[in-house]
C-alpha positions in Angstrom: 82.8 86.4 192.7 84.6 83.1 192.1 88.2 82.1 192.9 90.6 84.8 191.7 93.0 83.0 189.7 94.6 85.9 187.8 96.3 88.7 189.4 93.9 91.3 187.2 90.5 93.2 187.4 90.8 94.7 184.5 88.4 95.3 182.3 87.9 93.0 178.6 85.3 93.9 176.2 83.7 90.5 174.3 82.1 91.5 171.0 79.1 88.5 170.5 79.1 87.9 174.2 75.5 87.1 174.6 76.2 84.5 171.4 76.8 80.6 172.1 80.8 80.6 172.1 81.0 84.7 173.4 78.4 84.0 176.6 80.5 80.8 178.2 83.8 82.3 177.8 82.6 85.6 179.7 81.6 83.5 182.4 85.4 82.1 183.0 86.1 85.3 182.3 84.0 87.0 185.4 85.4 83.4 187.3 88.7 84.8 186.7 88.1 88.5 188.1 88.2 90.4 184.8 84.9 92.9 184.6 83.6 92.0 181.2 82.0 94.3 178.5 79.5 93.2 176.3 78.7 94.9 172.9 76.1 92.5 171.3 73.4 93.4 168.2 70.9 90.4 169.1 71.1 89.5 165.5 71.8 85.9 166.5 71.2 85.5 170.7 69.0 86.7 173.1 69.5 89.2 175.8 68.4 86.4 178.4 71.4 85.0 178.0 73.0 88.0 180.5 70.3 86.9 183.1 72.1 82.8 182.8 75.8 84.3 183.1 74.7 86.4 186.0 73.1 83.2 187.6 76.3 81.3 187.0 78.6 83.6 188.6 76.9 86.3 190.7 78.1 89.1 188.3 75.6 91.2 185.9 78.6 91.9 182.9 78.0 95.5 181.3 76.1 95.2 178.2 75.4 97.4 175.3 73.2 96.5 172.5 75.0 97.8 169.8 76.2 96.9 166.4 80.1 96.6 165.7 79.8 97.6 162.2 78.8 100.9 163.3 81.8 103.0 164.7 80.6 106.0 166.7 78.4 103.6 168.2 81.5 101.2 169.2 83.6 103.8 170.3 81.3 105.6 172.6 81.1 102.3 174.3 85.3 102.1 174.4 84.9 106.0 175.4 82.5 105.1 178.2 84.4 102.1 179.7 88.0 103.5 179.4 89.9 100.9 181.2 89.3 98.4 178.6 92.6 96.3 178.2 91.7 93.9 175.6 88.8 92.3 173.1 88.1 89.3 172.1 86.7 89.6 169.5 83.2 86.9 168.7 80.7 88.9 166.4 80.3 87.5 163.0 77.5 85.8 160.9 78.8 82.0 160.7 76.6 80.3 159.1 78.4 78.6 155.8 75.8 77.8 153.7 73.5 81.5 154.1 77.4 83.0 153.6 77.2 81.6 150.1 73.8 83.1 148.9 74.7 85.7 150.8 78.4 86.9 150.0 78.3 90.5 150.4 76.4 90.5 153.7 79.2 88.5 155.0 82.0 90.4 154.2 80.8 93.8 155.2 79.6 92.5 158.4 82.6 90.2 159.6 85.6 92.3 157.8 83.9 95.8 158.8 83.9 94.7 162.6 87.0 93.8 162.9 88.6 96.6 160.9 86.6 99.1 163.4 88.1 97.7 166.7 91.7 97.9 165.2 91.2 101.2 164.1 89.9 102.2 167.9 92.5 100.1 170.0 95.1 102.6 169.5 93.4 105.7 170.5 92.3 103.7 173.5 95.1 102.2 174.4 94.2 98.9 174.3 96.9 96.3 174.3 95.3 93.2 173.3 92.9 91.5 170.8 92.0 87.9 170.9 90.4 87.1 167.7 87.8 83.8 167.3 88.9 82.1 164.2 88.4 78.1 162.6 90.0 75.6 161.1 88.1 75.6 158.2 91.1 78.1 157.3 92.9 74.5 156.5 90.3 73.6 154.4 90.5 69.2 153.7 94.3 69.4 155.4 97.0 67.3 154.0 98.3 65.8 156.8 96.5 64.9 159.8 96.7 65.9 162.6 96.4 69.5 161.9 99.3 71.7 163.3 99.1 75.7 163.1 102.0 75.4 160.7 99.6 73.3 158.1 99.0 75.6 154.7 96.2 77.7 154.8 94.0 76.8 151.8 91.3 78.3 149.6 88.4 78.9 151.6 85.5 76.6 150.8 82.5 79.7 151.5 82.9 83.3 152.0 82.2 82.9 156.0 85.7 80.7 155.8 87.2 83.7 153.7 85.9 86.0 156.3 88.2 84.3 158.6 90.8 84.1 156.8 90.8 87.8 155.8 90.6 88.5 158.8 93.8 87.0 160.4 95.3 88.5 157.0 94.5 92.0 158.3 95.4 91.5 161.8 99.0 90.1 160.1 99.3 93.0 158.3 98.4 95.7 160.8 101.2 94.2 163.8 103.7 94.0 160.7 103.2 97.5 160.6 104.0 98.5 163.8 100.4 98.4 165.3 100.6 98.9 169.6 99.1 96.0 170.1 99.1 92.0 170.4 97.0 89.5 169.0 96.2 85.8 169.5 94.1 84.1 166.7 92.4 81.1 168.1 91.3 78.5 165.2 88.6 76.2 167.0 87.6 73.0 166.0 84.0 72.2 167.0 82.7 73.6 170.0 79.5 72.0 171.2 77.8 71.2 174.6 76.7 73.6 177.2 77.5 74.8 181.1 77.5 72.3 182.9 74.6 74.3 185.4 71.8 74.5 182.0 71.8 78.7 182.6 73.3 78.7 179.4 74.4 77.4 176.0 74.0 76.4 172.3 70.5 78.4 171.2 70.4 78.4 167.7 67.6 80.7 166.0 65.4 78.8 163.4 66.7 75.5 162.2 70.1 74.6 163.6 73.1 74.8 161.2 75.5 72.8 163.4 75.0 69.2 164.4 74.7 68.7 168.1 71.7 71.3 168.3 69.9 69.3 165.6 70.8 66.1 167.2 69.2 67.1 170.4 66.3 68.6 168.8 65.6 65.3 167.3 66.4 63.6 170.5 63.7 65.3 171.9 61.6 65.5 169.4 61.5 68.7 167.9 62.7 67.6 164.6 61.5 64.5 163.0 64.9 62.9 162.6 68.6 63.7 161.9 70.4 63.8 158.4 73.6 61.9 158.0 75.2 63.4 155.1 77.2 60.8 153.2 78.4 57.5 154.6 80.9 56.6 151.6 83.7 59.0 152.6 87.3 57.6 153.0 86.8 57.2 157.1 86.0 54.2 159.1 82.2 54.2 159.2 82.0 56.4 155.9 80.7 59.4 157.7 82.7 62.7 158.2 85.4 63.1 161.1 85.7 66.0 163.4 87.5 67.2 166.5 84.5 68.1 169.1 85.4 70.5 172.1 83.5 71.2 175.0 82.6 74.9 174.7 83.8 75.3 178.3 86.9 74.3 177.2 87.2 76.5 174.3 85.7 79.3 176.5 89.1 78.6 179.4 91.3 79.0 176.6 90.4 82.5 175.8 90.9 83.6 179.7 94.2 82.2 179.3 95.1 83.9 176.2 94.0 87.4 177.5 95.8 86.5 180.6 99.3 85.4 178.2 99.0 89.1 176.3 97.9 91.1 178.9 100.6 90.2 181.6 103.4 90.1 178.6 104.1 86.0 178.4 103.3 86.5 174.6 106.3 84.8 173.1 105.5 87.1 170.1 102.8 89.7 169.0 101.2 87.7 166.8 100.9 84.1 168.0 98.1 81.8 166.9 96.9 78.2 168.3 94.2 75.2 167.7 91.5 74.7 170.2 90.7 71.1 169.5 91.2 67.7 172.2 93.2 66.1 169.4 90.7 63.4 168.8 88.8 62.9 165.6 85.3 61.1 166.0 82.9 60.6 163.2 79.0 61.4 163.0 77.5 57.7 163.4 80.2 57.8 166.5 79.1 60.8 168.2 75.3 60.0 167.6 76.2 56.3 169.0 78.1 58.3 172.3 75.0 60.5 172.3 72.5 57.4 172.7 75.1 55.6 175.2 75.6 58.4 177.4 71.9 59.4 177.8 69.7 56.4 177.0 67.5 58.5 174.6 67.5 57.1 170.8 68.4 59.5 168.1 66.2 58.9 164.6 68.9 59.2 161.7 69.2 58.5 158.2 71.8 58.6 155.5 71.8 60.7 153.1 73.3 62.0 150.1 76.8 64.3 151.0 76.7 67.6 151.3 78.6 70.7 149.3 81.3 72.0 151.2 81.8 68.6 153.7 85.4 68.5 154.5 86.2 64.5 155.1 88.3 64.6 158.3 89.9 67.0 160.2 91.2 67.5 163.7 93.6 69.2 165.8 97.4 68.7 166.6 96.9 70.5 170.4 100.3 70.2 171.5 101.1 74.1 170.4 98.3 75.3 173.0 99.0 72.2 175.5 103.0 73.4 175.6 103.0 77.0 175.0 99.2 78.4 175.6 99.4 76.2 178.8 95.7 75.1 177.9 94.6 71.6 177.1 90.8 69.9 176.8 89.8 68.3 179.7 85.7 67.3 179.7 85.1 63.9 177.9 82.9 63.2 175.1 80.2 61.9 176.9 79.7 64.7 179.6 80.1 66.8 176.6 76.8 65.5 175.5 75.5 65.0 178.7 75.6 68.8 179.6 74.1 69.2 175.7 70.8 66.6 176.6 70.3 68.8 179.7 70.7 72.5 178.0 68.2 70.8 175.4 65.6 69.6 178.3 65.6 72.8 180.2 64.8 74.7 176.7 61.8 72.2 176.4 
């Protein structure tokens, strides 16, 4: 096992661990000592990806194929592993656009899961919940950069909804009393891979999000990438967005279990951006793409897209100062590790 950072070896079970976001962060995880448990349905991953996180650290994390919408199931997995002192909690559909033909789907599957953990964590004693939530909950923000204390606006798709519903219900159930903590992480947009290739973004069919198309492209997979609008109110007309390394974004959650579980939460309920703070636009990050790897990436403009928000990114100080967590990889290696997750899929 790796360095031993954290004065614990206790045991954290990751729902969507083998997923893109759920699979890094259980490496750091395993870096940091904790034993991980992994309840994943395969609806969206592969269970390969437990082979790459074993190859990464030297540790096989437990894993269960099992769906958290179904509760016996869950909870004979809690039952089985009773030292479980926290969750964080990953497994949801996300992809906007099937969320709007798809609305029902959504909710059942993303509210349900979340609503059978809570229920359990009592019973079980479990102390903590980290849940994975986005800043779409800001919606087009009115100030920039975004702060946690920005309104939360009407979500633009019923995925959005399902995270804002869900930090509603985790609200409501510490107002009441609940035994437990919770930190709701809103991330702005995770993309790369491990640095080592083992693992990272793997999307199933065509990718929603853009760095997985733009390396598809890169490499040819896909005939060329779709700009969508270049007439929007920013410098270069294309959309703006905060991009974090998912290795980043993965550190953050070790140090947010580590925050509730050792009782530095300044408050039961405490939630923070994961973002570096800087906004970069498409054409920029297809520009850094080229620059940092010498491959060319075939693009075109086109119309915009329902749903776009303009700009956004993060404000990080409230994680910087208080999580004690701040972005650290660059742009370019960002990409870097992205072109080389892409080649060693090829």
């Amino acid at each position: 096992m790796h360095q031993k950072n954290y004065i614990f070896m206790e045991k954290i079970l990751v729902t969507g661990g083998t997923g893109y976001i759920g699979s890094h962060t259980t490496v750091e995880l395993q870096n940091a000592g904790y034993e991980v448990v992994i309840i994943d349905n395969l609806s969206n991953s592969n269970a390969g990806v437990i082979d790459g996180i074993e190859r990464i650290t030297g540790v096989r994390p437990i894993f269960y194929k099992t769906d958290c919408n179904d509760k016996a199931a869950v909870e004979k997995v809690i039952a089985d592993n009773q030292e479980i002192a926290g969750i964080i909690h990953f497994a949801a559909f996300k992809a906007v656009g099937e969320s709007v033909q798809q609305p029902l789907r959504y909710y059942r599957n993303n509210i349900v899961s979340l609503l059978n953990l809570l229920e359990l964590m009592p019973a079980y004693g479990i102390r903590g919940i980290v849940f994975s939530s986005s800043c779409t909950v800001y919606g087009q923000p009115d100030i920039l950069p975004v702060t946690e204390d920005a309104p939360v606006k009407p979500a633009l798709s019923p995925y959005g909804n399902t995270k804002q519903i869900n930090e509603e219900i985790i609200r409501d159930a510490i107002h009441a009393g609940a035994p437990y903590k919770s930190i709701l992480l809103r991330y702005f947009n995770p993309i790369g891979a491990h640095p080592s290739a083992e693992i990272g973004e793997l999307p199933i069919g065509v990718p929603q999000n853009l760095v997985p198309f733009l390396t598809q492209t890169a490499a040819g997979v896909r005939k060329e990438l779709s700009v969508f609008g270049d007439d929007y109110d920013t410098p270069d007309g294309s959309c703006i967005r905060d991009y974090i390394n998912v290795v980043d974004l993965a550190k953050a959650h070790v140090v947010a279990i580590n925050r509730m579980l050792s009782g530095k939460s300044g408050a039961n309920l405490e939630v923070f951006n994961l973002g570096t703070g800087n906004g970069v636009s498409v054409l920029e990050l297809i520009n850094t793409f080229e620059s940092a790897t010498g491959v060319k990436v075939p693009h075109k403009i086109t119309g915009r897209r329902e749903g776009d928000i303009e700009k956004v990114w993060a404000n990080p100080e409230h994680a910087n100062n208080v999580l004690g967590w701040k972005a650290t990889e660059t742009l370019a290696d960002t990409l870097r590790s992205a072109w080389k997750w892409q080649e060693k899929l090829r």
